[in-house]
C-alpha positions as CSV (number, residue, x, y, z in Angstrom):
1,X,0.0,0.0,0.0
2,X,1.6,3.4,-1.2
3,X,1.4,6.1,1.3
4,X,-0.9,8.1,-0.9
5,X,-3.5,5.2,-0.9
6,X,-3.9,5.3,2.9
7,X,-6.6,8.5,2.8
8,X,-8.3,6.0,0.2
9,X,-8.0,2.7,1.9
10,X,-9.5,4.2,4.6
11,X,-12.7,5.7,2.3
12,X,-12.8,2.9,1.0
13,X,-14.2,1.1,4.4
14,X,-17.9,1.0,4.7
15,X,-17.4,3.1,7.5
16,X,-15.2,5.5,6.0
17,X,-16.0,8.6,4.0
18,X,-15.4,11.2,7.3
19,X,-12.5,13.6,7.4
20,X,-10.2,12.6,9.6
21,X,-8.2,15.4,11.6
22,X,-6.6,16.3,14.9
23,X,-8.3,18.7,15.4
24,X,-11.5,16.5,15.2
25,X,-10.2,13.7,17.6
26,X,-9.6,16.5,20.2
27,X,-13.4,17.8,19.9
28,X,-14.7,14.6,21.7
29,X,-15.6,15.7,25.9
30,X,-13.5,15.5,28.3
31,X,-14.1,12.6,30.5
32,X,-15.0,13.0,34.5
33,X,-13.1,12.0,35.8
34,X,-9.8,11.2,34.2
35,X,-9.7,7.4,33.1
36,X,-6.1,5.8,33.2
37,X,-5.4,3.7,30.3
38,X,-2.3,1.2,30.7
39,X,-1.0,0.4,27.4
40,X,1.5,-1.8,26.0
41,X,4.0,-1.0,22.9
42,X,7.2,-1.9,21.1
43,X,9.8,0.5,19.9
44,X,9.0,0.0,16.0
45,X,9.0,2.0,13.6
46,X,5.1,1.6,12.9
47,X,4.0,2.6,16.3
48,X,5.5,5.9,16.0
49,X,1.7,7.6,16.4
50,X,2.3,5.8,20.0
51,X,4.1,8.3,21.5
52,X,2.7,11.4,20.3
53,X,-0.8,11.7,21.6
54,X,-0.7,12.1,25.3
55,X,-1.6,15.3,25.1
56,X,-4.4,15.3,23.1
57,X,-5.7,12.4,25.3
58,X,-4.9,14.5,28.3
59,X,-7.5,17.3,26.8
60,X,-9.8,14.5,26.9
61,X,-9.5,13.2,30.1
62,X,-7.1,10.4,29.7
63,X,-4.2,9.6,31.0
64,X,-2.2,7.1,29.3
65,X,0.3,5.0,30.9
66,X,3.1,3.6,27.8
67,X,4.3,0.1,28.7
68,X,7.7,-1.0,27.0
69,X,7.6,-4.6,25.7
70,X,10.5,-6.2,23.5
71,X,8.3,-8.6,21.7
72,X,4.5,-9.2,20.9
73,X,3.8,-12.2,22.7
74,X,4.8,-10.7,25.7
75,X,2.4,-7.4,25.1
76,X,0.2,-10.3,24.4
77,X,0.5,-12.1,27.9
78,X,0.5,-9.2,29.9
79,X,-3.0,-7.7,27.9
80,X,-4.6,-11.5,28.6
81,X,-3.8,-11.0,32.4
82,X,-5.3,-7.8,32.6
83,X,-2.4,-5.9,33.6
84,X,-2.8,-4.1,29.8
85,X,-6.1,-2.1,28.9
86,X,-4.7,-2.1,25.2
87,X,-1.6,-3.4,24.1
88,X,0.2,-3.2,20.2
89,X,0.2,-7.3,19.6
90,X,1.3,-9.5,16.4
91,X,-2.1,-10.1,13.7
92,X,-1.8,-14.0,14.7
93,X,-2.1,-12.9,18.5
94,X,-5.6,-12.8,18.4
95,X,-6.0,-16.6,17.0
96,X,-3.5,-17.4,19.1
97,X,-5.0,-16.7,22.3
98,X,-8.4,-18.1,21.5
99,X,-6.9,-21.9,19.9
100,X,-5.2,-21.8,23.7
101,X,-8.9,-21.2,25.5
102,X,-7.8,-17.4,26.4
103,X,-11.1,-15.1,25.6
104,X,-9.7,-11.9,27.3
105,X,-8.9,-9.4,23.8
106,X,-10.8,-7.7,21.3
107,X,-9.0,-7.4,18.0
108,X,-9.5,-3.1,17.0
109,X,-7.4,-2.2,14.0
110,X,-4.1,-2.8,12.0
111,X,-1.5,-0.3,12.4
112,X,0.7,-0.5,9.3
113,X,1.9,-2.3,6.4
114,X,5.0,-2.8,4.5
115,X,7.4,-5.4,2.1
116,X,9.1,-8.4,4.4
117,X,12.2,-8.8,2.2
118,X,14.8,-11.5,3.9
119,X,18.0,-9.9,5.2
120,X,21.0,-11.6,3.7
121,X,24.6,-11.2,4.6
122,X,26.3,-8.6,2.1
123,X,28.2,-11.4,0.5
124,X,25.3,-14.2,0.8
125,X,23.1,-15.3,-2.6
126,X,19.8,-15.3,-2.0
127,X,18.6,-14.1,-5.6
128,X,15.5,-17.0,-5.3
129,X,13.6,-18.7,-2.8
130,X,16.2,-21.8,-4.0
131,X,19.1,-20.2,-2.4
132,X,17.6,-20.7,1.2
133,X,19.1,-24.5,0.9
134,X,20.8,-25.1,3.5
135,X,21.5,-21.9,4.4
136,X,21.6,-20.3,7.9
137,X,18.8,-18.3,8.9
138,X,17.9,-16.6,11.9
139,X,13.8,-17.0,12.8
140,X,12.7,-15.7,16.2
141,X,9.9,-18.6,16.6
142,X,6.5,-18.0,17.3
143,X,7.1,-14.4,16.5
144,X,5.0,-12.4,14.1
145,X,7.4,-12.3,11.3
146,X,7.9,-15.8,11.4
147,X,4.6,-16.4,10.6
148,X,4.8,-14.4,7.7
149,X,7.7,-16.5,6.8
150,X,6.4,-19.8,7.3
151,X,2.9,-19.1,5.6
152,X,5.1,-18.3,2.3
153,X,7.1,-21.1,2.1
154,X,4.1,-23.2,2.8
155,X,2.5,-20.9,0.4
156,X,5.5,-21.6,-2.1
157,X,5.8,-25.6,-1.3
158,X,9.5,-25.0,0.0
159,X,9.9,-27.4,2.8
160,X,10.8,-25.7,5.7
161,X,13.5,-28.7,6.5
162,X,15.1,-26.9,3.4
163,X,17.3,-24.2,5.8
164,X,18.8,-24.4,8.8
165,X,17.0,-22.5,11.0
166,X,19.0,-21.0,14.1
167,X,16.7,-19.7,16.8
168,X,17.3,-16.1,18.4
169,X,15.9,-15.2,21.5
170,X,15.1,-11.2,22.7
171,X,15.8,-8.5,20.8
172,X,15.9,-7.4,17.3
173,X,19.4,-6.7,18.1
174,X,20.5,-10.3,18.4
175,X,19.7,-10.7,14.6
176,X,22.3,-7.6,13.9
177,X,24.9,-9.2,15.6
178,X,24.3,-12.4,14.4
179,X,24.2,-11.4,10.8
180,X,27.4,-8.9,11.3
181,X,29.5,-11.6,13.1
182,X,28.9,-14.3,9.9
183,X,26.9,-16.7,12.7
184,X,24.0,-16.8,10.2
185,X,23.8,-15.9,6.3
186,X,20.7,-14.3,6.6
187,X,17.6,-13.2,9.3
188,X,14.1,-12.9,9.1
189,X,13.4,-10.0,11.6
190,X,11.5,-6.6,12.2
191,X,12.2,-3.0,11.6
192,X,14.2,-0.8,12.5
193,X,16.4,-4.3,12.3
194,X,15.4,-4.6,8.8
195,X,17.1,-1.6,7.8
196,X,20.1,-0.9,10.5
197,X,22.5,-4.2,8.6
198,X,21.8,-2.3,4.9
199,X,22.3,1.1,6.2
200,X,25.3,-0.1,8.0
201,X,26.6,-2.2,5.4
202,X,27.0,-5.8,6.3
203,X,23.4,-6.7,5.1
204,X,21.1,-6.5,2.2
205,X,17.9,-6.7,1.0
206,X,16.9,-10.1,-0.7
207,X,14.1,-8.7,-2.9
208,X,13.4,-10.9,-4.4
209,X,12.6,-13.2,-1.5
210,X,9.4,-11.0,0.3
211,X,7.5,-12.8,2.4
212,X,4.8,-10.5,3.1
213,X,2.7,-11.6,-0.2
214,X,1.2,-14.6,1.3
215,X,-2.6,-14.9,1.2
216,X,-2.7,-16.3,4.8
217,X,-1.0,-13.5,6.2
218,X,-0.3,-10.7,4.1
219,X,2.0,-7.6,4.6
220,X,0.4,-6.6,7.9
221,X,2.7,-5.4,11.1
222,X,0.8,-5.8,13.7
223,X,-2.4,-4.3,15.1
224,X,-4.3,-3.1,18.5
225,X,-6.3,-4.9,20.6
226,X,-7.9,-4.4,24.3
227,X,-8.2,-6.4,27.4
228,X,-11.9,-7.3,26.9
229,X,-13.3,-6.0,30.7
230,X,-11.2,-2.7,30.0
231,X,-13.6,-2.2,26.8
232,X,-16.2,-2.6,28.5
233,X,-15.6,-0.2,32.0
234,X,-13.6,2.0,30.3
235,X,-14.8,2.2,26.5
236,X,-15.3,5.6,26.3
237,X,-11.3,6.3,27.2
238,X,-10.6,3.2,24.5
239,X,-12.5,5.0,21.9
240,X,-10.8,8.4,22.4
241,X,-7.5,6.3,22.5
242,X,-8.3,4.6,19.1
243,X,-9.3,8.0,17.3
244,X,-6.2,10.4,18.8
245,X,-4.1,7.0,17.2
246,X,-5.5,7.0,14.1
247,X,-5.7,11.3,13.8
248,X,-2.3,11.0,14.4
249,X,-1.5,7.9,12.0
250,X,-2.4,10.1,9.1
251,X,-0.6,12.8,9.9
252,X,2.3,11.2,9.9
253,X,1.8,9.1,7.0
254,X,1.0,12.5,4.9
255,X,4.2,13.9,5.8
256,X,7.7,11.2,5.2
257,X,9.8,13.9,7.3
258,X,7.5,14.0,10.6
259,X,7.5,10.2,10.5
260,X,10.9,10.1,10.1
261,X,11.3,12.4,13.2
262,X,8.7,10.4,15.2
263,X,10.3,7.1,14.6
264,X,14.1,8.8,15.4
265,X,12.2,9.6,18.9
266,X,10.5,6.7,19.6
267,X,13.4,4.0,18.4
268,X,16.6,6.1,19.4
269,X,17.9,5.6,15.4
270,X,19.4,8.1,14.3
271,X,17.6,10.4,11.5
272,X,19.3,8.9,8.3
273,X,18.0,5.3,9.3
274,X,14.5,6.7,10.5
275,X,14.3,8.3,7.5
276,X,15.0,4.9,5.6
277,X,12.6,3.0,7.6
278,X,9.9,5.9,6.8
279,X,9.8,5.6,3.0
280,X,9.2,1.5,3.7
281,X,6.9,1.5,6.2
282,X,3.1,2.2,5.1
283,X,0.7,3.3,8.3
284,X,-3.1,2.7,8.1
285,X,-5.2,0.0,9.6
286,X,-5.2,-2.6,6.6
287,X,-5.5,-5.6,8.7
288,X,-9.0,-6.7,8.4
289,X,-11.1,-9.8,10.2
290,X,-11.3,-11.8,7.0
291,X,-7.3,-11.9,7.0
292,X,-7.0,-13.0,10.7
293,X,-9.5,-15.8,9.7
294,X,-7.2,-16.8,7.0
295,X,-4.2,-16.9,9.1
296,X,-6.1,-19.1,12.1
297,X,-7.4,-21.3,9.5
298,X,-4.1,-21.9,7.7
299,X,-1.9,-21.8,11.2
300,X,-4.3,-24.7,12.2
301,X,-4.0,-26.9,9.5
302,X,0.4,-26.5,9.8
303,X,-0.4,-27.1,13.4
304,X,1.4,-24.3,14.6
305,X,-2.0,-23.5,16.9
306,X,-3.8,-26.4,18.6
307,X,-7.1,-26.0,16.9
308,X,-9.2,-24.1,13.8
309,X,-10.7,-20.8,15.0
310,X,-10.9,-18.8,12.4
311,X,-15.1,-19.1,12.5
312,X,-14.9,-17.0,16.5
313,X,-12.5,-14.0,15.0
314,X,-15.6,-12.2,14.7
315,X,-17.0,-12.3,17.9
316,X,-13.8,-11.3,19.2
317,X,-13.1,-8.1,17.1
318,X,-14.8,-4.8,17.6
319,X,-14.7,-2.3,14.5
320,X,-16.9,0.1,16.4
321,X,-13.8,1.9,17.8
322,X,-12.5,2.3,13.9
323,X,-15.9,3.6,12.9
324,X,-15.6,5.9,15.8
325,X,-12.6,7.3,14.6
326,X,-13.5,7.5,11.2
327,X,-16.4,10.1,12.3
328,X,-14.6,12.5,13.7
């Protein structure tokens, strides 16, 4: 999705067809008194909109409380548990936690798009999806990326026994210093991890290897969901959450140099690499309950969950709060 497309994806929702401004998302009233909202993020790139809105929420009578988490599945444990009101989570999370019996989130909205190119070593061939052959690739398992990965080789009929997979725990950093040491010839990862090995040299881009073109998972990076009792007690400080996120989601995505900035202020990067991971990274809610269905259907059937529930996503995602945005 080009960044021009996103004011059109979004009229192109049946509930779309509402300007969308700041300005707008700041006109809803105040709540009181204040509601606290606890919510979980990553530093990534796509999340940037994350960090800038505490003080139009503030105007509106909520405070929000940012949570650092290094992975998903974490964000994911702690929004189950009710610690999280709302938490940024991977797009299988949500079939995730209903195959394991876990009813507690409500799926609300993708966050952002963008290619999933393998990162190869600077002196590694990976011109075709032939050249993974026993090569040495770095997966973090169970993570949102390998998903994407292992729904396109299954996707592609290439046997996943076909590379040598070499797990990585924590951190999108491990995968840097893997790659730059020669430990593994190429990683499957996240940005800004993605872009950090080509900026800095000792990685590239495998173009022609993308793995975020397979039907049962799709280009999507991630998307925001709620504790299910916190949208219930505190909906109306969810709903002014989700539209100050999206207000400020096109903003940035009109404007490559204030993402840039955003991302160098949420991630630490310095500009010239925010600046790179701008112009690849596509914000706008594109994740929809049709593609979550695809991937719980298609993760059952490789086993990777325990059992089929794609035919529940729908009780367990709320586009109200979307629609809510969309009107202001």
């Amino acid at each position: 999705m080009k960044r021009r497309d996103f004011i059109g994806t979004i009229a192109a929702l049946p509930l779309a067809g509402f300007a969308l401004t700041s300005e707008a998302s700041a006109q809803a009233a105040p709540l009181n008194p204040p509601v606290t909202l606890t919510v979980g993020y990553q530093k990534v790139g796509h999340l940037a909109p994350m960090i800038l809105i505490a003080d139009t929420l503030k105007a509106q009578g909520v405070e929000i409380k940012l949570v650092e988490f290094a992975r998903y599945a974490d964000a994911r444990t702690a929004l189950l548990a009710g610690s999280l009101d709302v938490a940024s989570v991977g797009p299988a999370d949500l079939a995730i936690s209903l195959a394991n019996g876990s009813t507690s989130m409500v799926g609300i909205m993708g966050v952002g798009s963008s290619p999933k190119y393998v990162i190869a070593g600077k002196d590694k061939k990976f011109d075709s999806w032939d050249d993974i052959k026993g090569k040495k690739i770095a997966i973090a398992p169970g993570s949102a990326v390998w998903f994407q990965f292992a729904a396109t080789l299954v996707e592609k009929g290439i046997p996943y026994s076909s590379f040598n997979a070499v797990n990585i725990q924590g951190g999108g950093a491990n995968f840097n210093t893997a790659l730059e040491k020669g430990e593994v010839d190429a990683i499957v990862t996240w940005e800004p991890f993605e872009s950090i090995p080509v900026m800095k040299g000792y990685g590239k881009f495998a173009k022609n290897l993308d793995y975020s073109v397979s039907k049962s998972v799709g280009a999507e990076l991630g998307m925001l969901a709620a504790n299910k009792a916190a949208a219930t007690a505190k909906r109306p400080a969810v709903e002014r959450f989700v539209s100050a996120y999206v207000a400020k989601m096109k903003e940035l995505e009109g404007s490559r140099e204030a993402f840039g900035k955003a991302i160098a202020t949420l991630t630490g990067l310095d500009a010239e690499v925010s600046m790179k991971i701008a112009e690849v990274i596509q914000l706008g809610p594109v994740i929809t309950p049709d593609q979550i269905k695809r991937q719980a259907k298609a993760f059952a059937e490789l086993n990777v969950i325990p059992k089929d529930v794609s035919g529940e996503i729908e009780t367990y995602w709320d586009g109200s709060y979307l629609a809510a945005a969309m009107k202001k």
